[in-house]
C-alpha positions in Angstrom: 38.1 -39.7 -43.3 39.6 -37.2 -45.8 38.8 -37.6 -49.9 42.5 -39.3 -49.9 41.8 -41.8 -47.7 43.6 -40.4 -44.8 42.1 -40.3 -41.3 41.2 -37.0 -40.3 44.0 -35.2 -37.7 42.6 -33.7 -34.4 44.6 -31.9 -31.9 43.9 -32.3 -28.3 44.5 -30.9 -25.0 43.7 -33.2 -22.2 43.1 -32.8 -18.3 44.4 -35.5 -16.1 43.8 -36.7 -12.5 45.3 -39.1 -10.5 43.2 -39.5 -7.7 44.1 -41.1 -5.0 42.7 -42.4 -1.7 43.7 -42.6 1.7 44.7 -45.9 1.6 46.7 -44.8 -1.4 44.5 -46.4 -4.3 44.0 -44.4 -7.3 41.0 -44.6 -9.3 40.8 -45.8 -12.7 38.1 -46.5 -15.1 38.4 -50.0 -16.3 37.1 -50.9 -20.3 37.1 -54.6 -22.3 35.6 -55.2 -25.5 35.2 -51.6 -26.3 38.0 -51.2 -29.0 38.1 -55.0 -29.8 36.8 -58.5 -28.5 39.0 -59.4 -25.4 40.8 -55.6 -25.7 41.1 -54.3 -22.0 42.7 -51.1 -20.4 42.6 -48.7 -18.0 41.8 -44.4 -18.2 42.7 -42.3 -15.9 39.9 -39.7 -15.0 40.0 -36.3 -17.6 39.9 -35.3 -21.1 39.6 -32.9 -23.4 39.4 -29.2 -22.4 36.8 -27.3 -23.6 37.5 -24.2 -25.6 38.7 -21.5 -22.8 39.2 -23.5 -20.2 42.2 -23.7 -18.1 44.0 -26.9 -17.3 42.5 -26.9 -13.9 39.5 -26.1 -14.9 38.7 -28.7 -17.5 40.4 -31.4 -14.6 37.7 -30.4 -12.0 34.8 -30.3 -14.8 36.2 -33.8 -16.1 36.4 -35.7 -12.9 32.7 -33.9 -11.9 31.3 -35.7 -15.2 32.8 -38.7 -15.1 32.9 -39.6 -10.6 30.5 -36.9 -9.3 33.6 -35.6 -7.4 33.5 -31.8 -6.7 36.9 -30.3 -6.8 38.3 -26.4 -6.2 40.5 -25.4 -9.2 42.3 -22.9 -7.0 43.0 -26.4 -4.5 43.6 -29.0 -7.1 47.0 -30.5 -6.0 49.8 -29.6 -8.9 51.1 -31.2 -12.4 53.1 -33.9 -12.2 53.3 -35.6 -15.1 52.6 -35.1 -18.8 52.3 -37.4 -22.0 51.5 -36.5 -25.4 51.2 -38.8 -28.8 48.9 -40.3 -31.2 46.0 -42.6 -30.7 42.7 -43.3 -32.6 39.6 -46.0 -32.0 38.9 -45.9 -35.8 40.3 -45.9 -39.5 38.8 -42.1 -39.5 39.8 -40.1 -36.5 43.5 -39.7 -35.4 44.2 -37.9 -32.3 47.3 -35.8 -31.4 46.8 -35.4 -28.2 49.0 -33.6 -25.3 48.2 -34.6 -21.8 48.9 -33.5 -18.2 48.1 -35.0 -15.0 46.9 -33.2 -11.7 47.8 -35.4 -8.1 44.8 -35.0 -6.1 44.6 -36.9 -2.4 41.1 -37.6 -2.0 39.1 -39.4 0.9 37.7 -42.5 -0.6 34.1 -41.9 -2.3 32.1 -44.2 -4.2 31.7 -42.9 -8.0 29.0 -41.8 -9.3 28.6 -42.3 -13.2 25.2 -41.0 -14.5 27.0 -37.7 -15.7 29.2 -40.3 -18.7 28.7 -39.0 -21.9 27.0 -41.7 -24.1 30.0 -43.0 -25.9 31.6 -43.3 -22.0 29.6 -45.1 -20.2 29.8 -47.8 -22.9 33.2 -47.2 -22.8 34.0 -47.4 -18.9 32.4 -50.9 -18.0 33.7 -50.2 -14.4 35.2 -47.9 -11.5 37.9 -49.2 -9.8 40.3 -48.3 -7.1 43.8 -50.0 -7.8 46.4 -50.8 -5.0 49.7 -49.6 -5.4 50.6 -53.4 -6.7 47.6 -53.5 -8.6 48.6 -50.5 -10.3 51.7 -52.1 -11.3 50.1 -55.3 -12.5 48.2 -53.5 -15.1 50.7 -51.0 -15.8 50.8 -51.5 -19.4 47.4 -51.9 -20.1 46.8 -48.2 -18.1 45.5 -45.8 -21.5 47.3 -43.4 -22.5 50.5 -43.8 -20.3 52.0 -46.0 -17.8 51.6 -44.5 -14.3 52.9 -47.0 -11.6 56.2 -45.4 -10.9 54.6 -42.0 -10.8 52.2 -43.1 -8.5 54.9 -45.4 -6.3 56.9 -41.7 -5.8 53.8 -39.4 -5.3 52.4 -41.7 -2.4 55.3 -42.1 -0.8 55.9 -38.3 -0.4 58.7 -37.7 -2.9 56.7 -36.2 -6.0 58.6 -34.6 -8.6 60.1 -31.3 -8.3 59.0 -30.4 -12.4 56.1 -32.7 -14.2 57.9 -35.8 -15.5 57.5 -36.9 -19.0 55.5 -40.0 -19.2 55.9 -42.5 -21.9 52.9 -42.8 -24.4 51.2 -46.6 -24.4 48.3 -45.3 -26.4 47.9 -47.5 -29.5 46.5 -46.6 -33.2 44.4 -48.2 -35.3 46.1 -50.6 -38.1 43.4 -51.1 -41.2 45.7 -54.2 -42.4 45.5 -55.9 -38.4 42.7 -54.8 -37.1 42.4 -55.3 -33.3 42.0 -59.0 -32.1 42.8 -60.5 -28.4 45.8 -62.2 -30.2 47.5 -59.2 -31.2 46.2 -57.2 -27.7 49.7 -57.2 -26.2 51.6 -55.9 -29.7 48.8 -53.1 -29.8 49.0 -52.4 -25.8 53.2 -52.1 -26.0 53.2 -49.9 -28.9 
């Protein structure tokens, strides 16, 4: 936090992937508890590029870490969608973060966590492959934007032409609220 009080600003690029089975589930990392008793979402597989790396590159490296997955940069599928906004976990950090998101058919795998950073793997209680309907369900509780529709057009063969702009559900921290499981669905829709 800054000597004013104010939370310090980071700026971040983020790799996305929306992987997604032959039985057209996508997998998602599923959290509850870890921003707030009874808080739940859902992360897509990415994050944060490293400094040099290229979009596709820091996709590939991300879903390596975090599902054991091996990808080819030169064969990830293309950008569909981006998002970009604000979020933050804290009263110190805010993030600005800009976000783009690969569509990548994969055969179904099992995945393999023990590359999670620390703060991740008591982050991400749990792997999960989503139906299409599933998807949907928890559409609004899918961190840091809504990907149901998206994923409805991609699997059924008629993916964007351009990446499509993807509203931002990622929520900030509110030092007068706090985070509680009452407010969960106020924080979740902001």
């Amino acid at each position: 936090m800054s000597a004013e009080g104010e939370p310090e600003t980071v700026r971040r690029r983020c790799a996305r992937v929306l992987l997604v089975d032959d039985e057209d589930r996508v997998l998602l990392f599923y959290s509850r508890d870890y921003m707030g008793p009874g808080v739940e979402y859902f992360v897509t597989p990415g994050g944060g590029l490293d400094p040099g790396e290229t979009l596709e590159e820091g996709a590939v490296r991300e879903v390596f870490e975090e599902t054991g997955l091996r990808l080819d940069p030169g064969g990830l599928g293309p950008v569909v969608a981006e998002a970009a906004g604000v979020w933050s976990d804290g009263p110190e950090l805010e993030i600005h973060s800009e976000d783009v998101y690969f569509f990548q058919r994969v055969a179904h795998f099992d995945p393999v966590r023990d590359r999670l950073e620390e703060v991740e793997q008591a982050e991400f209680t749990a792997a999960r492959w989503l139906t299409p309907g599933e998807v949907a369900a928890a559409d609004a509780l899918v961190f840091p934007a809504g990907i149901a529709d998206l994923l409805k057009d991609l699997t059924g063969g008629t993916g964007p032409v351009a990446p499509v702009r993807l509203a931002w559900g990622a929520w900030r921290w509110n030092a007068d609220r706090d985070w509680t499981p009452t407010e969960r669905a106020s924080i979740l829709d902001r």
